[in-house]
Backbone as CSV, one residue per row, in Angstrom:
resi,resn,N_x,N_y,N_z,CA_x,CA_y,CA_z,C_x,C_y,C_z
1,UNK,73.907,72.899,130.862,73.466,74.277,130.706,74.172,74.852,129.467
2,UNK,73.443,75.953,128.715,74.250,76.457,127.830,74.640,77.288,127.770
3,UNK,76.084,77.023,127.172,77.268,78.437,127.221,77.196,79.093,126.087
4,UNK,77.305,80.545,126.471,77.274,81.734,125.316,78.594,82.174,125.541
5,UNK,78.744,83.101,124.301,79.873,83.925,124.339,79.217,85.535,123.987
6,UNK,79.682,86.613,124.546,79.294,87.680,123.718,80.400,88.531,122.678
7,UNK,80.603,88.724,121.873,81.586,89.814,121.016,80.900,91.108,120.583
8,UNK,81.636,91.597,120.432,81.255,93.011,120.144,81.559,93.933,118.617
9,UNK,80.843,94.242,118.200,81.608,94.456,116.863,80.979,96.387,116.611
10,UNK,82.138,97.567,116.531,81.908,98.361,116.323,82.232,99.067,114.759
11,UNK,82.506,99.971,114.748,82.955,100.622,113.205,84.861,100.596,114.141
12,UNK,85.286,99.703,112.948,86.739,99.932,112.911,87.842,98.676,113.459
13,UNK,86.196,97.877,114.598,87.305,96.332,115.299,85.982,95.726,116.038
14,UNK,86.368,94.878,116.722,85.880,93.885,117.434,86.226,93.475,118.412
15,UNK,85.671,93.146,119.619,85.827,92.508,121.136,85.786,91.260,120.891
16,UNK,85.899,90.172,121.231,85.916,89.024,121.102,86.196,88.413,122.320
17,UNK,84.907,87.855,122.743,84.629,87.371,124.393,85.719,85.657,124.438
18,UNK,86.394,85.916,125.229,86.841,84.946,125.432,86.947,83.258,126.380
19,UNK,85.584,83.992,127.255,85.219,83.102,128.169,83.741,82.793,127.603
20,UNK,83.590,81.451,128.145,82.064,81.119,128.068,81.243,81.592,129.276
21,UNK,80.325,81.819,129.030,79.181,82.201,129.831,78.296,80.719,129.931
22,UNK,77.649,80.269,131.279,76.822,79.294,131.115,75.514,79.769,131.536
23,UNK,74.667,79.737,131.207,73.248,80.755,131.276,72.115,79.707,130.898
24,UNK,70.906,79.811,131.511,70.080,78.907,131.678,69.462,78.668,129.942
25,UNK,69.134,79.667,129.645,68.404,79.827,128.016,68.941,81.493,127.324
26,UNK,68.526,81.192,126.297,68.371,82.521,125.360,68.235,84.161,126.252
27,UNK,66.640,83.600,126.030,66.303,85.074,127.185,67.339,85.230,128.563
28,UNK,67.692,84.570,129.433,68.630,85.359,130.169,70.148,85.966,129.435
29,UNK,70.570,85.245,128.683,71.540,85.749,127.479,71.607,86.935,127.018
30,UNK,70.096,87.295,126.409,69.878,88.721,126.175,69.874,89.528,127.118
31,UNK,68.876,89.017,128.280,69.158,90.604,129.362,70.919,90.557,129.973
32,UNK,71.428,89.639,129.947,72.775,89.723,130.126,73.836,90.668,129.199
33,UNK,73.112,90.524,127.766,73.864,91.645,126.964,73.828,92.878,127.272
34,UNK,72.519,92.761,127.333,71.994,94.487,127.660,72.470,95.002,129.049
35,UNK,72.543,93.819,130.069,73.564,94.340,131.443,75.039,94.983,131.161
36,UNK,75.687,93.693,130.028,76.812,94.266,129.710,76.924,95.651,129.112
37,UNK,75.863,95.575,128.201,76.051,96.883,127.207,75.636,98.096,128.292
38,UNK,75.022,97.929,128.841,75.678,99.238,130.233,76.435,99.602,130.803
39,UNK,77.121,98.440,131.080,77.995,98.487,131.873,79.916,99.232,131.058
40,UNK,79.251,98.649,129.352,80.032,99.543,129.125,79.811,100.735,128.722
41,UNK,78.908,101.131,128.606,78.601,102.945,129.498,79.604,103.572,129.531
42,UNK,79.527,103.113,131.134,80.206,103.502,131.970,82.056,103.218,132.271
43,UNK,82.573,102.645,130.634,83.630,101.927,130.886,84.698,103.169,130.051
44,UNK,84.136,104.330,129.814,84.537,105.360,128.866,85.031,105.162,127.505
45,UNK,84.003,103.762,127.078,83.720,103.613,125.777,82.868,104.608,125.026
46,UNK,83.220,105.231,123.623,82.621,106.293,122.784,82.123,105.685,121.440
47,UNK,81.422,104.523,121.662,81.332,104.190,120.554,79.671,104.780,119.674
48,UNK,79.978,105.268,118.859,78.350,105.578,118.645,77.110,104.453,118.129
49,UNK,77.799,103.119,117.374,76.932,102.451,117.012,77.732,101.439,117.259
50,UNK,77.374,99.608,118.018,77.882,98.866,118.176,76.910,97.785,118.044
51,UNK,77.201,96.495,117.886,76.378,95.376,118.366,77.080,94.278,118.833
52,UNK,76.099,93.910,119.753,76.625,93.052,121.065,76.145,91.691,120.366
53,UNK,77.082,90.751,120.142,76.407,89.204,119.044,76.147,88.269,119.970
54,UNK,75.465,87.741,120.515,75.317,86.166,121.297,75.375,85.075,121.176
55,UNK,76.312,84.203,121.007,76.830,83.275,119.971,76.506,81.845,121.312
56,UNK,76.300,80.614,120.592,76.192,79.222,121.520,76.509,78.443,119.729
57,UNK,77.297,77.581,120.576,78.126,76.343,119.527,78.371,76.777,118.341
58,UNK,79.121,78.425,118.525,79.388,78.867,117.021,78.285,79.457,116.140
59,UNK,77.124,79.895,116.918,76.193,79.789,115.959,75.805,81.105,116.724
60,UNK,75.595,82.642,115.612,74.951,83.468,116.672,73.153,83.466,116.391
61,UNK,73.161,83.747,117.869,71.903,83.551,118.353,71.113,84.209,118.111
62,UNK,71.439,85.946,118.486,70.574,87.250,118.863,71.492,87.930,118.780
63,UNK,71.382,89.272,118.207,72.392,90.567,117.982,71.422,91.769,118.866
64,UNK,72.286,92.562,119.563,71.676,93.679,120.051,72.046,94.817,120.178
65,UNK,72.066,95.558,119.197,72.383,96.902,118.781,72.784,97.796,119.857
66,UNK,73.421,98.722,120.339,73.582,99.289,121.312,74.823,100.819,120.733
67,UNK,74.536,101.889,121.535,75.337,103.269,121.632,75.930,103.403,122.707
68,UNK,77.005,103.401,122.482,78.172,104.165,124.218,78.157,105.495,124.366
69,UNK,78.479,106.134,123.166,78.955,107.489,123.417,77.305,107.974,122.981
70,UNK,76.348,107.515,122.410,75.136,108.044,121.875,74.333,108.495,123.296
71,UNK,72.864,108.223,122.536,71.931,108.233,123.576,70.799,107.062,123.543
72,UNK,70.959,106.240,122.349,70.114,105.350,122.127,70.815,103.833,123.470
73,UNK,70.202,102.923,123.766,70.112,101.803,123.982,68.576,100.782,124.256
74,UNK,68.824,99.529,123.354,67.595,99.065,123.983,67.474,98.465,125.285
């Protein structure tokens, strides 16, 4: 199965996922970002513009833009 990682990269630093994720394909990967990126919501993160990177064997996959403190998310 293949393992992802997600990082996070805002204005000023970066998250940097440290565990692998093992996830069937791509597409569950993504709705997994977008779970995360809710979840930090609610984590009293203020970030106004961020993106969530989806990386497998070093290689990123899919980027997905996302707002904490905004109002946008996809």
């Amino acid at each position: 199965m293949p393992r992802y990682y997600f990082t996070i990269t805002y204005p000023g630093g970066y998250i940097q996922d440290r565990y692998e994720h093992e996830l069937p394909n791509l597409t569950t990967a993504q709705d997994q970002a977008l779970h995360f990126a809710q979840w930090m919501r609610g984590q009293g993160q203020h970030w106004q513009q961020a993106i969530l990177h989806i990386i497998s064997e070093g290689q990123e996959l899919a980027s997905v833009p996302f707002s904490v403190g905004g109002k946008h998310l996809p």
